[in-house]
C-alpha positions as CSV (number, residue, x, y, z in Angstrom):
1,X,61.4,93.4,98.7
2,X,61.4,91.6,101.6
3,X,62.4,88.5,100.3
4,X,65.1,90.5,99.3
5,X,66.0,92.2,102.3
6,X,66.3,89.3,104.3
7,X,68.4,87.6,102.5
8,X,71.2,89.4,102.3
9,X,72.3,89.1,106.1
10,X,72.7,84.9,105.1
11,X,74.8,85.6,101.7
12,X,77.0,88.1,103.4
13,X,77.7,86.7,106.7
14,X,80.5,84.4,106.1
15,X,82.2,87.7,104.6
16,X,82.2,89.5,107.4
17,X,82.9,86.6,110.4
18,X,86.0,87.7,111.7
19,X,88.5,85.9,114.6
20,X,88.7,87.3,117.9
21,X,91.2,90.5,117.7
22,X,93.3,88.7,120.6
23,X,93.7,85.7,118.0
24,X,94.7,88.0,115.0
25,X,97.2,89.6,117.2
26,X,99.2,86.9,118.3
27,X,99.0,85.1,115.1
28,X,100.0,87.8,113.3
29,X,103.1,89.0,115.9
30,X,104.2,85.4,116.2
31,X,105.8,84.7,113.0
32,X,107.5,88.0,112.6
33,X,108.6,87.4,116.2
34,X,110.6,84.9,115.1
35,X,111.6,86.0,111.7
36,X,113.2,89.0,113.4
37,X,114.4,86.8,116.2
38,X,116.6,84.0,113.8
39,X,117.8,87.6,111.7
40,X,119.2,88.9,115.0
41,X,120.6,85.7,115.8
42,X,122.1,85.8,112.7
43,X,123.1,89.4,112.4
44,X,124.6,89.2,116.2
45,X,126.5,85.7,115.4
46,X,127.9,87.0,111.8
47,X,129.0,90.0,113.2
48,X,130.5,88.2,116.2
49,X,131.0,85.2,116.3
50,X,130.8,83.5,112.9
51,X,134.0,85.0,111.4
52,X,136.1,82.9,114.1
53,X,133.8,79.4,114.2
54,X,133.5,79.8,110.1
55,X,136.2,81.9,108.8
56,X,139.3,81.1,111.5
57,X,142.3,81.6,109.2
58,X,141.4,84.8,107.7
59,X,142.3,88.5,108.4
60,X,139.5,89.8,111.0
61,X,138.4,92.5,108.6
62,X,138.1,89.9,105.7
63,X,136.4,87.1,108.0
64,X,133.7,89.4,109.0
65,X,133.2,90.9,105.7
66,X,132.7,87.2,104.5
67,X,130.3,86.7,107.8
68,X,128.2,89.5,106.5
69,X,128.1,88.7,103.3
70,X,126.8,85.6,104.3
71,X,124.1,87.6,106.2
72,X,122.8,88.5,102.6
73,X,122.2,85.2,101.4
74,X,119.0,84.8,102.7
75,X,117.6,88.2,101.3
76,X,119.0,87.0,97.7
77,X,116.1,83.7,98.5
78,X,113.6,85.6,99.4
79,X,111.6,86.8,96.1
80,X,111.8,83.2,95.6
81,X,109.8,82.6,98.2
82,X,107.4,85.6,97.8
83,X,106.9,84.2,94.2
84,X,106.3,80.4,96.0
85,X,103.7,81.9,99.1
86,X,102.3,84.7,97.4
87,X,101.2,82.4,94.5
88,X,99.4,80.0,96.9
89,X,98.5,82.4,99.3
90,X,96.4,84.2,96.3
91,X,95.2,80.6,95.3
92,X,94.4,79.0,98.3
93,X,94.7,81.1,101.6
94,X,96.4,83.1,103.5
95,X,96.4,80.9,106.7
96,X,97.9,77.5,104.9
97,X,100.8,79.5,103.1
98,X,101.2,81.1,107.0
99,X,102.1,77.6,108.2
100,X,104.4,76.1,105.8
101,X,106.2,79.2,106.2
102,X,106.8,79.2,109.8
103,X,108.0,75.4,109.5
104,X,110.0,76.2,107.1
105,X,111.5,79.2,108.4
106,X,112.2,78.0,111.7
107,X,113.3,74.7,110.7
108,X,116.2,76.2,108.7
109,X,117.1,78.3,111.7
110,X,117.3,75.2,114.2
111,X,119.4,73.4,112.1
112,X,122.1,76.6,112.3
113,X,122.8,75.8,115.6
114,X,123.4,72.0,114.8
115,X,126.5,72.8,112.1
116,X,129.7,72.1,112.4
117,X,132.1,74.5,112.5
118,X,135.2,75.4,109.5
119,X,137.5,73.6,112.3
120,X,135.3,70.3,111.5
121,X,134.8,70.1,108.2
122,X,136.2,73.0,106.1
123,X,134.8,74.5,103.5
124,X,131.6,72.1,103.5
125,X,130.4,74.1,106.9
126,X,130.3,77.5,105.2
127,X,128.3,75.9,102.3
128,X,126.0,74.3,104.4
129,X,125.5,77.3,106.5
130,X,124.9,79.5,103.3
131,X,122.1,76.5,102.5
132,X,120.3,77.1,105.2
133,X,120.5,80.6,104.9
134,X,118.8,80.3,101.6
135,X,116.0,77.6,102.8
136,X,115.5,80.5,105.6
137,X,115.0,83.0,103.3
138,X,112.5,81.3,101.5
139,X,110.7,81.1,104.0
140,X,111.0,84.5,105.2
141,X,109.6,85.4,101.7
142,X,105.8,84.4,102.4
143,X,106.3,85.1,106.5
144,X,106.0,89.0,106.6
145,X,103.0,89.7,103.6
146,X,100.7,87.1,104.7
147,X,100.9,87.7,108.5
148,X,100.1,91.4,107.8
149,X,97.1,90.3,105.3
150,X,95.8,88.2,108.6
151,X,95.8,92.0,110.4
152,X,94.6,93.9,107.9
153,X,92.4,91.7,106.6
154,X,90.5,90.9,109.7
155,X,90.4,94.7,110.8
156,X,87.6,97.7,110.9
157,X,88.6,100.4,107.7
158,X,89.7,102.6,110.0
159,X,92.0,100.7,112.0
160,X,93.9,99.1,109.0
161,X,97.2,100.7,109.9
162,X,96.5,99.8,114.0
163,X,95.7,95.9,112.7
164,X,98.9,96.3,110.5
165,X,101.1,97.2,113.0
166,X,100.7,94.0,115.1
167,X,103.0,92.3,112.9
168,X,105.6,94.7,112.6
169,X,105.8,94.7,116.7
170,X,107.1,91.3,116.3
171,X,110.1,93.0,115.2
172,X,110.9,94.9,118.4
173,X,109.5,91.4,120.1
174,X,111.9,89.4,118.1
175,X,114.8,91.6,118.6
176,X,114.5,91.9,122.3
177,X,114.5,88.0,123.4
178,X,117.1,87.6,121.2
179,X,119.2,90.4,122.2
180,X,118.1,89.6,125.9
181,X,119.4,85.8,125.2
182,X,122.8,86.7,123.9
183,X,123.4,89.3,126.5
184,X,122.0,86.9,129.5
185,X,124.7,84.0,127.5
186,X,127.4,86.4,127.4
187,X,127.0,87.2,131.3
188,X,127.7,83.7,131.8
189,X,129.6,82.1,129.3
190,X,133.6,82.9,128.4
191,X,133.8,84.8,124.9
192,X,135.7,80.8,124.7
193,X,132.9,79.1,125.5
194,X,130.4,81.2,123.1
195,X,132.4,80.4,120.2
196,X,132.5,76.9,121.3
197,X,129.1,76.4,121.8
198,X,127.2,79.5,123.2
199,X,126.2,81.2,120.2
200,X,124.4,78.3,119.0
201,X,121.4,78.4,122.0
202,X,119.8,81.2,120.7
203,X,119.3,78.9,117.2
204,X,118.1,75.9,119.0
205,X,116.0,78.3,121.2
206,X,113.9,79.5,118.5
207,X,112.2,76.0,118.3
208,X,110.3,76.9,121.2
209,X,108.4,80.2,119.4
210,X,108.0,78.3,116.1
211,X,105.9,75.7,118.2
212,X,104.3,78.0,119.8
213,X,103.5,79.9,116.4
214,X,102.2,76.3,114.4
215,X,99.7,76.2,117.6
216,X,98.0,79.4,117.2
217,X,97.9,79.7,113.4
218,X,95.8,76.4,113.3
219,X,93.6,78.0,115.3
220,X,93.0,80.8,113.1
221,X,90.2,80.9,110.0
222,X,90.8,81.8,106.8
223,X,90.4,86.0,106.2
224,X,87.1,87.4,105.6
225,X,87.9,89.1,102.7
226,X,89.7,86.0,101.2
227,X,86.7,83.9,102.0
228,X,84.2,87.1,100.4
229,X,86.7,86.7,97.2
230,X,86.3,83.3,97.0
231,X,82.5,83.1,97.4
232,X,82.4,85.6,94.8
233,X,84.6,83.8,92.5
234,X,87.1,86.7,92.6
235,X,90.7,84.8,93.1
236,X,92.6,84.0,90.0
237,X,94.2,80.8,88.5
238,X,98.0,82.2,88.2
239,X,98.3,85.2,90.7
240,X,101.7,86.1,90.1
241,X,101.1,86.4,86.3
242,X,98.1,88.5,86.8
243,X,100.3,90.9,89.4
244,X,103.0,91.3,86.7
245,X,100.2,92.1,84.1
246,X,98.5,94.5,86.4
247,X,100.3,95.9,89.0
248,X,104.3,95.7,88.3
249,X,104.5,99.9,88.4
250,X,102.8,99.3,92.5
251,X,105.3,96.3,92.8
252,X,108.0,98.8,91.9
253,X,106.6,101.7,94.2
254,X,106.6,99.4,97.1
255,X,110.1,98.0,96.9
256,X,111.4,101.5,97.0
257,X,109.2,103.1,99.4
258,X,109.9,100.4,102.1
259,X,113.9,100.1,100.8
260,X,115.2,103.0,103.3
261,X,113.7,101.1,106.4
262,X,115.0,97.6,105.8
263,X,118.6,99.9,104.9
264,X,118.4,102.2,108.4
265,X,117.0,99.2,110.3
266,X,120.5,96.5,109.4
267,X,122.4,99.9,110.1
268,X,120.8,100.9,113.2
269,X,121.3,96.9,114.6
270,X,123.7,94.5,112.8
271,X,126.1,97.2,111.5
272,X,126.8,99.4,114.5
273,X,126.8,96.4,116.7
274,X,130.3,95.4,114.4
275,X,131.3,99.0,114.3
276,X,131.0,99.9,118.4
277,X,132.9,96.4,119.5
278,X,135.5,96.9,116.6
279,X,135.9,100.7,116.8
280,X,134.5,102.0,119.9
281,X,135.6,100.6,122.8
282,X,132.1,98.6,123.9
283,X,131.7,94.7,124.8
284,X,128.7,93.1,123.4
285,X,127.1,92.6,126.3
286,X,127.3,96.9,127.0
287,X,126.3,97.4,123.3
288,X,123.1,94.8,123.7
289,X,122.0,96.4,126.8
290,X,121.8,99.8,125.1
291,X,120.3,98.4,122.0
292,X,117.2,96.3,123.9
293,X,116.5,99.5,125.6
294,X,116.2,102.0,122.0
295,X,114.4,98.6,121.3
296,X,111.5,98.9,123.9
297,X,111.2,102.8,122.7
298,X,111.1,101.3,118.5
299,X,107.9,99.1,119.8
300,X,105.8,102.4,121.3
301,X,107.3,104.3,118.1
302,X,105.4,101.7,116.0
303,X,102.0,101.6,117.4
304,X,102.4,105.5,117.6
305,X,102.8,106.3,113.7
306,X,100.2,103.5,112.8
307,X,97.9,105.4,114.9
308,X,98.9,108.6,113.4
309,X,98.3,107.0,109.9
310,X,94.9,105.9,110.2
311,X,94.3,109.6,111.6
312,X,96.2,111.4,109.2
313,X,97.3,109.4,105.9
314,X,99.6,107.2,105.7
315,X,101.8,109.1,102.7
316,X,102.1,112.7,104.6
317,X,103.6,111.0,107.7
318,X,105.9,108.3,105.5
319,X,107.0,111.5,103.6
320,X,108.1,113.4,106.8
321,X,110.2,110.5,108.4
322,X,112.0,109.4,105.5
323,X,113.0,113.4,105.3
324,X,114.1,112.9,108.8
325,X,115.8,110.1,108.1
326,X,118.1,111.9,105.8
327,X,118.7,114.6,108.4
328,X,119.9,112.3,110.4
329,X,122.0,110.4,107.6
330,X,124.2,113.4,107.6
331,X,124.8,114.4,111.2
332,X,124.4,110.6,112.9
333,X,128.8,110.5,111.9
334,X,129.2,112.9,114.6
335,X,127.2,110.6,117.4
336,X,130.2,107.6,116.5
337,X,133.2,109.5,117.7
338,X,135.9,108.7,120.3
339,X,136.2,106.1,122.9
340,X,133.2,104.1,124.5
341,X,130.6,107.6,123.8
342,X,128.2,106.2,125.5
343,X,125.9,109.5,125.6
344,X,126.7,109.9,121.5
345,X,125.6,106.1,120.9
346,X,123.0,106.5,122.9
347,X,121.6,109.8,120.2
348,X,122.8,107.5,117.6
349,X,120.3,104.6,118.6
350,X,117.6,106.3,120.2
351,X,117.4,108.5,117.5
352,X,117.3,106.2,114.9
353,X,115.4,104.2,116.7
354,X,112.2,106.7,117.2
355,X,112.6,107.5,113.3
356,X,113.0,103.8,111.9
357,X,109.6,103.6,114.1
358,X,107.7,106.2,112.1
359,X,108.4,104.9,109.0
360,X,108.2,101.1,109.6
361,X,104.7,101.2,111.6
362,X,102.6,102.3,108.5
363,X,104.3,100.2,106.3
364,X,101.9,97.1,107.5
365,X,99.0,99.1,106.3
366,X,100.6,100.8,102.8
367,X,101.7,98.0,100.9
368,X,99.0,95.8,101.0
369,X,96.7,98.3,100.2
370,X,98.6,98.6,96.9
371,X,97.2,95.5,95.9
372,X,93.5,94.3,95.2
373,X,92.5,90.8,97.5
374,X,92.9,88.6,94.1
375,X,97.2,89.8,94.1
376,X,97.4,91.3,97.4
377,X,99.4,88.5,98.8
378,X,101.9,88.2,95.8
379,X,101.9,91.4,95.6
380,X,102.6,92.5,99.0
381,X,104.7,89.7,99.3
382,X,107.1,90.9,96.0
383,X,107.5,94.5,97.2
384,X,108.4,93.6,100.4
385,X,111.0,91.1,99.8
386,X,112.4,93.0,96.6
387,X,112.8,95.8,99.2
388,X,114.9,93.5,101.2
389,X,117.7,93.0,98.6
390,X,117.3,96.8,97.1
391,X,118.0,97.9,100.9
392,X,119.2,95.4,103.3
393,X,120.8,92.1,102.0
394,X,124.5,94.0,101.8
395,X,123.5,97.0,103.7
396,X,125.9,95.7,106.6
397,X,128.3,94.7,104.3
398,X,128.4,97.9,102.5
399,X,128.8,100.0,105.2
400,X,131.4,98.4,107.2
401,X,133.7,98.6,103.6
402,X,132.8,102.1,103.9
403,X,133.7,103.1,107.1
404,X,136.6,101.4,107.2
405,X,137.8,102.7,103.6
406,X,136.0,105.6,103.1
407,X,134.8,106.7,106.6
408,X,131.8,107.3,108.9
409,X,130.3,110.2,106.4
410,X,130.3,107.9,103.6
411,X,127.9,105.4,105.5
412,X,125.7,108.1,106.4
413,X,125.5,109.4,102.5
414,X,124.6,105.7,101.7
415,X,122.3,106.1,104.2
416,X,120.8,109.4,102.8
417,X,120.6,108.4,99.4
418,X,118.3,105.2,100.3
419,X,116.0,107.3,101.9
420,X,115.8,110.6,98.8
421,X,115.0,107.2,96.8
422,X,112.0,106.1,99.2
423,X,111.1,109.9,99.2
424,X,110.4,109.6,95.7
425,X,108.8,106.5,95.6
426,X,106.4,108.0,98.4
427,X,105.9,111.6,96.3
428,X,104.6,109.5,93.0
429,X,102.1,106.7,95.4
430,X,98.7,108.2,95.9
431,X,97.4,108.3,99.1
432,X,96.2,104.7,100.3
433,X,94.1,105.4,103.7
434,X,90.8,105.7,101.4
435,X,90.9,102.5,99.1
436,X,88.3,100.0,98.7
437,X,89.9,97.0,100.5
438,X,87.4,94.5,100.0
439,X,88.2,94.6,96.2
């Protein structure tokens, strides 16, 4: 027996070894820092400036249709790439998959800001630019799964949701040093000078955080309960057939449960950015400033609800914002009236803002508890980035047609029906807050 005893401690040891939580913070923020920092570069230069540097001879309402549509190219790669880092992040690791990612993401994004514009070389510019869109997106498809199975992975069973909400900060994160570039650019460069060359800085710019990223993710181990599955012989030789043989019905579940936030989130940022400049009487630089500081609120909005979650389930609070959010789908029309309404923009975003907050926080925690360690990562991974096209890849697309063909309403009932969809998905998921998560 005490043979026995003893030994246990020096079997399970390595399963348990965790990094330091300041570690697991930063390396799990970082990459989604930049993700959602090169998607608001995007999202801000396709709504503002690409349709003259890429689309010059068009109609304005055409060219930035076209922008945006562009905008959606990246979302159309990125199953790809959850299929590419979800396989290998179920095979060999979560932290290598992590840093091929990053490179990859952030090397597509640098080279965006080294194109040449339609005025250079025609057609061959908009090619190149939807090219690099789709290398992003690949990359973007292993980014956002394997950063949140570094949280979870690495946290306490009743903190999973806390742990899991460190990378969806780097959304907020990402969004305001971006934001904060453009609007700091735009104080001091001519709306002449940003098409020229301006609105390729905050491209070039993200070098810096993918550096920074590379250096802390080598620092990091492999997960505990990765390692445990390994010593245990518990991963599998083809992870993405065994998560289509086992778990497509949670693959589908998870696509549609996070579908509304990825939909209210490109509405809330990309969307009414082109609608207030175009429609409303605001400059960029106004509309920015407003949207960094709904922003700052989204980021205490996030740690709030994953709080909440690990307190009080993670399906009774989903269930209640995405209700909320349908509310809101049907009165936010009212907030868009008239010229420069700054108090009615201001409901509009803070507003949204708080709500997109409640449901996105606990996502970090919900999906990847769908999933068993063997097909957590492709998994995760699938849902996630199927999520993307189901509710975000056109969403800015979509509902600048429909404003501008079938008015403000009609945005908000796409809006609303996104989120009855994620409602439902939500009412037939069980509770996750109690799984086994070292299984």
């Amino acid at each position: 027996m005490q043979t026995t005893t003893e030994a246990l401690p020096t079997t399970k040891s390595p399963t348990i070894e965790r990094d330091p939580i300041k570690t697991v913070i930063f390396a799990s923020m970082i990459g989604t820092a930049v993700e959602f920092f090169d998607f608001y570069a995007y999202g801000t230069a396709a709504a503002t400036y690409f349709p003259k540097v890429f689309f010059p001879s068009l109609t304005p309402s055409i060219a930035i249709l076209l922008s945006l549509l562009t905008f959606g190219v990246a979302f159309v790669a990125r199953p790809l790439g959850s299929f590419i880092f979800g396989h290998y992040g179920d095979k060999i690791g979560r932290k290598k998959t992590l840093v091929v990612s990053l490179i990859l993401m952030g090397g597509s994004t640098v080279l965006i800001g080294f194109l040449p514009s339609f005025a250079s070389i025609g057609i061959t510019s908009i090619l190149l630019l939807c090219l690099c869109r789709f290398v992003q997106g690949i990359g973007l498809g292993g980014e956002w799964s394997g950063a949140v199975l570094v949280a979870t992975e690495n946290a306490p069973e009743n903190k999973r949701a806390l742990y899991g909400s460190f990378p969806e900060l780097g959304a907020p994160l990402g969004f305001f040093l971006c934001n904060g570039l453009f609007f700091v650019l735009e104080s001091f460069l001519s709306p002449a000078q940003m098409i020229s060359f301006g609105w390729r800085i905050p491209f070039l710019a993200s070098a810096v955080m993918v550096f920074i990223g590379l250096w802390v993710r080598k620092r990091l181990q492999e997960t505990p309960l990765f390692r445990k599955a390994q010593t245990e012989d518990n991963t599998v030789k083809s992870p993405l057939k065994e998560v289509f043989k086992t778990s497509w019905k949670q693959i589908l579940r998870g696509t549609f449960i996070v579908a509304v936030s990825y939909t209210f989130f490109f509405t809330l940022s990309t969307w009414s950015l082109t609608f207030a400049t175009t429609n409303l009487g605001f400059n960029n630089r106004e509309f920015l400033l407003l949207l960094m500081a709904a922003i700052v609120m989204f980021a205490g909005v996030i740690l709030a609800s994953s709080y909440l979650a690990d307190k009080w389930g993670r399906k009774k609070l989903l269930m209640s914002a995405t209700a909320a959010i349908a509310v809101f789908a049907v009165i936010f029309p009212y907030f868009l009236t008239g010229q420069h309404n700054v108090p009615g923009v201001c409901a509009f975003l803070f507003i949204g803002f708080f709500l997109m907050g409640l449901v996105y926080g606990p996502i970090g925690a919900v999906l990847p508890e769908l999933f068993t360690t063997k097909v957590r990562y492709s998994g995760s991974a699938l849902a996630y980035n199927l999520s993307a096209i189901v509710g975000a890849a056109f969403a800015p697309t979509i509902a600048t047609w429909l404003a501008e063909n079938w008015g403000l309403h009609t945005v908000g009932l796409y809006l609303g029906i996104m989120a009855v969809v994620s409602f439902v998905a939500l009412a037939v998921t069980k509770e996750t807050k109690h799984v086994d998560y070292t299984k």
